[in-house]
N, C-alpha and C positions, 0 to 999 in steps of 0.2 A: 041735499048735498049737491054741489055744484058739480057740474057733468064736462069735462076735457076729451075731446075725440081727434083721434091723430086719422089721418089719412094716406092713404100710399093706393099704386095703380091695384095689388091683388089680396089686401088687406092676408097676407100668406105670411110676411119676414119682415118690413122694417114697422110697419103701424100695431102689428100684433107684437114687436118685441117693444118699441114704445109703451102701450099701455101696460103689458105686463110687468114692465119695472116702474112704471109712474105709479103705477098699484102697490107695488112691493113697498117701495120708500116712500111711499105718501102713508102707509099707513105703519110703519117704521115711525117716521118722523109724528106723527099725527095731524098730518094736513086736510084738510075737510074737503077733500076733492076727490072726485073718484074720475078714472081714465074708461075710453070703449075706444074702438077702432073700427073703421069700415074700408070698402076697396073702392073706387073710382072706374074700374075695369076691368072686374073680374074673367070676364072673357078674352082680356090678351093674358090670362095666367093657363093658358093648355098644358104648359108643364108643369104645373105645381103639382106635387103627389102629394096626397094626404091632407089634414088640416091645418096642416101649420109649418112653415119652411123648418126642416132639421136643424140648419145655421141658427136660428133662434131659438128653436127647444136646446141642442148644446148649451150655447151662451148664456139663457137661462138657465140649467142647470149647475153650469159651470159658479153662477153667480149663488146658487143658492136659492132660486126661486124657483119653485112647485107651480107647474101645471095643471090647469084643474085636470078631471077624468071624470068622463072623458071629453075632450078637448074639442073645443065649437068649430067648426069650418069658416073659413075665410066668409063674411058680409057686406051683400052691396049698399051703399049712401042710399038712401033717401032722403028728401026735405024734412021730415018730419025730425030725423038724427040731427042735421041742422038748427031745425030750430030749437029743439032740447036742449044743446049744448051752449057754455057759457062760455068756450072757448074752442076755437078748430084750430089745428097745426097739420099742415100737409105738409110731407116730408120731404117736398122738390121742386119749387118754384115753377121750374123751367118744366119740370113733368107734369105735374100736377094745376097750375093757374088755368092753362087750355081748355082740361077735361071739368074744372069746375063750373070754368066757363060755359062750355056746349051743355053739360047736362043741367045747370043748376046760375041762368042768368040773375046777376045780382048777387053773388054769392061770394064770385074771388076777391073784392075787395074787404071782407070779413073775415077772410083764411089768413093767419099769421101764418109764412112761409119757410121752412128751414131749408136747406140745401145739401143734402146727403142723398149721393148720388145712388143705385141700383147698383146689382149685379154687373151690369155692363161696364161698367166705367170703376168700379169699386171693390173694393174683395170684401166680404163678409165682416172679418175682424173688424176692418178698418169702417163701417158702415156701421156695426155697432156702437162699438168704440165710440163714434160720433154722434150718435144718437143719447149715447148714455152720458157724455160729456154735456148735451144739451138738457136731458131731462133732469140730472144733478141741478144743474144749473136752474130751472124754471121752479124744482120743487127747493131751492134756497129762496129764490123772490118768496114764493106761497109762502114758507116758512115765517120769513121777515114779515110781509105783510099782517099774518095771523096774527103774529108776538105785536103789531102796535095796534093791532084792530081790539084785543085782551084789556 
């Protein structure tokens, strides 16, 4: 099965709500693709408490999707996630291109880039919200493409 991994700086709230819903409706839909996620810096996340940002265990629940239990703790990139995967998606161009660069030469030109900004700059809702209007979006292409690949 083809392997999709989202990335974000503390793999804590936007890469871990990505995969969990690329999971949910990929296999809702029946799309032969399964999601992972990993962090680019887990060490600027000092304040993450717990395994997994509250903001996206809500949001997931709110939507209906189960957590596993018990729930994995935020994971750093290596090359090897890279090379596994048939697709990368980092969630910030502007955040994310730098840190693929420094740790992982060769690599940001292979990163498809979304633009959904952090806590900083973004409130949760609207960060989701963006995220899920994206991930809809990429599990219709999979979709379409499955139905003419048949």
């Amino acid at each position: 099965m083809p392997q999709i991994l989202f990335l974000c700086t503390g793999n804590y709230y936007r890469s871990r709500f990505a995969e969990e819903l690329f999971n949910h409706l990929a296999s809702e839909r029946g799309i032969g693709w399964q999601a992972d996620s990993r962090g680019l810096a887990l060490h600027l996340g000092i304040l993450n408490v717990g395994p997994i940002s509250p903001a996206t265990a809500i949001a997931l629940a709110k939507m209906g999707i189960p957590l596993s239990n018990p729930i994995r703790s935020p994971r750093d990139l290596c090359e090897n996630d890279l090379h596994s995967s048939a697709r990368i998606i980092a969630l910030k161009e502007a955040e994310h291109r730098p840190m693929i660069a420094a740790r992982f030469p060769g690599w940001p030109d292979r990163v498809e880039y979304w633009h959904v900004d952090d806590l900083d700059q973004l409130s949760a809702s609207q960060a989701l919200a963006q995220i899920e209007q994206h991930i809809r979006e990429l599990i219709d292409r999979f979709a379409s493409l499955e139905q003419f690949s048949d």
